[in-house]
Structures are given as structure tokens and as C-alpha cells.
C-alpha positions in Angstrom: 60.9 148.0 201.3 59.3 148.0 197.9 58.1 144.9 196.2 60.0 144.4 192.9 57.9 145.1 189.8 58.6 142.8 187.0 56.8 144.0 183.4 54.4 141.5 181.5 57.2 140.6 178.4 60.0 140.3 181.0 57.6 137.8 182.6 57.3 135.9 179.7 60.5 135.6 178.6 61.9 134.6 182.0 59.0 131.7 182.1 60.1 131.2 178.7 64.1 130.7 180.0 62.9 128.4 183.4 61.0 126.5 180.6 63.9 125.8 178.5 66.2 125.0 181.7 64.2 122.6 183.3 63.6 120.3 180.4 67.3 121.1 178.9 68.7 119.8 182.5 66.7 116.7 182.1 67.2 116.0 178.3 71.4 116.7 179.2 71.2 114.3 182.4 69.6 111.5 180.6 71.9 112.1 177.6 74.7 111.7 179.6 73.2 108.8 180.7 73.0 106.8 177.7 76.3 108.5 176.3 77.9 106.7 179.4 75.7 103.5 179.3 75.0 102.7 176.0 73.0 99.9 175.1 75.0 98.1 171.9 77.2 95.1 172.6 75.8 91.6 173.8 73.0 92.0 176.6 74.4 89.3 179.3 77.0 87.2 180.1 80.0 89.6 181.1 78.7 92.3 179.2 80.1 95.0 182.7 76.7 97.8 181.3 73.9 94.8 181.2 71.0 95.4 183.6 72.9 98.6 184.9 70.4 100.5 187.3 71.7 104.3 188.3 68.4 105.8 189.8 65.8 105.0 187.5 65.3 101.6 184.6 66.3 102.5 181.3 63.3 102.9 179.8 63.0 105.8 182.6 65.9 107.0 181.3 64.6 107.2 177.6 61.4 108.5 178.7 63.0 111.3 180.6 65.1 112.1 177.7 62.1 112.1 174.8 59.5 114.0 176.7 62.7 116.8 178.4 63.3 116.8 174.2 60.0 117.2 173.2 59.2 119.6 175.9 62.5 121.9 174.8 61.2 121.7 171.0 58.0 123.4 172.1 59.2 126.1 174.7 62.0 126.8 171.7 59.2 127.4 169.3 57.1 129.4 171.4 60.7 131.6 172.2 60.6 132.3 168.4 56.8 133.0 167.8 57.5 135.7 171.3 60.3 137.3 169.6 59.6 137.0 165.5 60.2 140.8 165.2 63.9 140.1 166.8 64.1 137.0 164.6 63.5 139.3 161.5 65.6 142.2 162.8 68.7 140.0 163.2 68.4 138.0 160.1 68.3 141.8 158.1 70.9 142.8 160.0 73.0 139.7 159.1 72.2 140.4 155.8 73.0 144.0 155.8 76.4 142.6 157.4 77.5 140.7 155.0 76.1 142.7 151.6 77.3 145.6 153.2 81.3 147.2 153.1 80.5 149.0 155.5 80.5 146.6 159.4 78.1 148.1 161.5 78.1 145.4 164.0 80.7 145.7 167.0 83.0 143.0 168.1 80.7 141.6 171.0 77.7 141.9 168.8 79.3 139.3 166.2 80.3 137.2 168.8 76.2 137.4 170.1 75.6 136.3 166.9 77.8 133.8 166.0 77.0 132.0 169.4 73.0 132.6 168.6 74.2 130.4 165.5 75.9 127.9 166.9 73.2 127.6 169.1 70.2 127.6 166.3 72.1 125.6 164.2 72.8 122.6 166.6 69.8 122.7 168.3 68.0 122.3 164.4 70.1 119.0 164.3 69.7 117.6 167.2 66.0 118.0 167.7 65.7 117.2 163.8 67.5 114.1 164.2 65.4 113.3 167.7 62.1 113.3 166.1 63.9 110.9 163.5 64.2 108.3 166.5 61.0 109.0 167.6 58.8 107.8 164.7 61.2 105.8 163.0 61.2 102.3 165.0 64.9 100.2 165.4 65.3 96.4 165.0 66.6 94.4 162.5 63.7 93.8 160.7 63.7 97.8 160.2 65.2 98.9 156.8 68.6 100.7 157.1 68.9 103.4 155.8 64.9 104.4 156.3 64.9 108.0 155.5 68.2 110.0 154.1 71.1 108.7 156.2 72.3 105.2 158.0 70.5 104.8 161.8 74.1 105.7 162.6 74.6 108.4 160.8 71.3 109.8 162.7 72.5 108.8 165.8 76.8 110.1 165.5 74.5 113.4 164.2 72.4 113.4 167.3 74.7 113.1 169.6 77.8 115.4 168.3 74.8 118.1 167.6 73.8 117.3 171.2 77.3 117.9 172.8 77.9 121.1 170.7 74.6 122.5 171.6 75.2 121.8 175.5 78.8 123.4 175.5 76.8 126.7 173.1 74.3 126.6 175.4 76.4 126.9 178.5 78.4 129.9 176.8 75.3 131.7 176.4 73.4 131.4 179.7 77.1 132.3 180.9 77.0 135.9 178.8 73.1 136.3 180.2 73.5 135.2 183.7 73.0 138.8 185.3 69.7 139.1 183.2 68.8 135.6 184.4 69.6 136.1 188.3 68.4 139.9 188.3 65.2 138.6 186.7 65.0 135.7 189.0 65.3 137.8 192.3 62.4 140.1 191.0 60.4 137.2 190.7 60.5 135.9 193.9 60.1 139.2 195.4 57.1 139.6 193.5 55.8 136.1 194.4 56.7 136.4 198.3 56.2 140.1 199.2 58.6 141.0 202.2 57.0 141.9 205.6 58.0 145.0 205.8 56.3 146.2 202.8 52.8 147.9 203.1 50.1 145.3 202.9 47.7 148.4 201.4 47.8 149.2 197.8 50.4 148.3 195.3 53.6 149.7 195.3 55.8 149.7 192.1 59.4 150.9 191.2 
């Protein structure tokens, strides 16, 4: 049986994808955490969400959820620095799309594109609006607003980005799951060889 050969960018960008799962799934989990639990209201008394402990404290929680965010900010940025020519290609092409009489793009290629959007587009606010609760403190000796909107402005905008960009997210892993689990299978057959392949020399597709 030949080992699966798996070329040096197809590498990349499937480290690139595991990144950007692995710290999305945490960032979602603990989202859905505090969209669940959230912390307003009075701390005690009959208050039915004070103390409430699933798996891990709360401060847990909102550590899991900054660093999975932070983490998912830098894998995104290296995805665009990997594939700037793409980046360029498709913004001309948008361009040439919408200057143009002439449509050159196909049904399924629009859609691509409008989900690629979607996806940009949320992802800009939540993140954007994340690094707003990051180094802007809360309490009430805080000034409201601090910087362009209300703190609940920034926080209905972080979390309505957030749900938009998980459902826009889902749709697009959905349309590039054969890439993902084709990629995937070549990877661990590159990683743990089979025994019946020959232990001399490299063999390659």
C-alpha cells in the first residue's frame, strides 16, 4: 500500500484549518456558556445562575473563551498573509463583478462568495468588538460609553456577530468537508505509515 503524499501548501493550510477549529470549538463552547449563564442580575439570594458550576469556575470559562478568541484572531491572520494573492484575486474579481455587464461568476461561485462575506464580515465584528472587552475594563466607576458605542451596544454587537459567524461558519466547513476529511485521512497516513508499506525508500503517489 502506498503512503499518502500530502504537498507542502496543502500542509499548511490543513494546519491552518485544525488551527482555526480547535480554538473556534473552544471560543463557541464557552460562548454558549455565558450566552446560557449570564452574569447580570443580583449575585445571591434566589438569584437560580449564582455560583453556577458546569465543569469549570467562571473565570475558567472566560479564560477559555479570550485566549480560544485570541488564538482564532491569530491563525485567521496568518490564513490571510498564506493566501494574500487569493485575497487580491477575489477582491478584483468582485470588482470586475460588479463594474462589469458582463457576470462572469457562476451561480455557486457567488454563493462562495457571499458566504466568504458573511463570514469576513462577522468575524471583523466579533473579534473587533472582543478586543474592545479585553482592554476596556467594566465596573461602575468605568465611563459608559468609553470608546464609540454603549458597553451594551459592544456586547448585543459581540454576541449577534458571534451567532452569525458560527451559523456562516458551519455552512462553510459544510461546502469544504470533502477537502477537510480527504486532507485529514492523508495526514494520518502520512504520520502513521501502514505496515504493509515498504520500510525502504519513500514512496509517493
Amino acid at each position: 500500500m502506498k503512503t499518502q503524499i500530502v504537498s507542502k501548501p496543502t500542509q499548511r493550510n490543513w494546519w491552518i484549518v485544525i488551527g482555526l477549529l480547535s480554538s473556534a470549538v473552544i471560543a463557541v463552547i464557552s460562548a454558549i456558556y455565558f450566552l446560557f449563564i449570564p452574569s447580570g442580575g443580583y449575585q445571591g439570594g434566589r438569584n437560580p445562575y449564582y455560583n453556577v458550576q458546569v465543569l469549570f469556575q467562571r473565570e475558567t470559562w472566560d479564560d477559555l473563551h479570550t485566549w480560544g478568541g485570541i488564538v482564532m484572531i491569530a491563525v485567521v491572520i496568518i490564513h490571510l498573509v498564506a493566501h494574500r494573492s487569493w485575497v487580491v484575486s477575489m477582491v478584483r474579481r468582485v470588482w470586475n463583478e460588479l463594474t462589469s455587464k458582463s457576470k462572469s461568476m457562476s451561480a455557486n461561485s457567488r454563493l462562495n462568495l457571499s458566504l466568504n462575506l458573511i463570514v469576513a464580515a462577522s468575524f471583523f465584528l466579533t473579534a473587533f468588538s472582543g478586543v474592545y472587552f479585553l482592554f476596556v475594563p467594566g465596573g461602575r466607576k468605568t465611563p459608559d460609553p468609553m470608546f464609540l458605542f454603549s458597553r451594551t451596544t459592544w456586547d448585543l454587537m459581540h454576541t449577534w456577530a458571534g451567532v452569525i459567524l458560527m451559523i456562516a461558519a458551519l455552512a462553510h466547513i459544510a461546502i469544504h468537508w470533502k477537502w477537510i476529511t480527504k486532507v485529514t485521512e492523508k495526514m494520518f497516513s502520512m504520520a502513521i505509515p501502514s505496515k504493509s508499506a515498504t520500510p525502504q525508500g519513500s514512496i509517493t503517489n
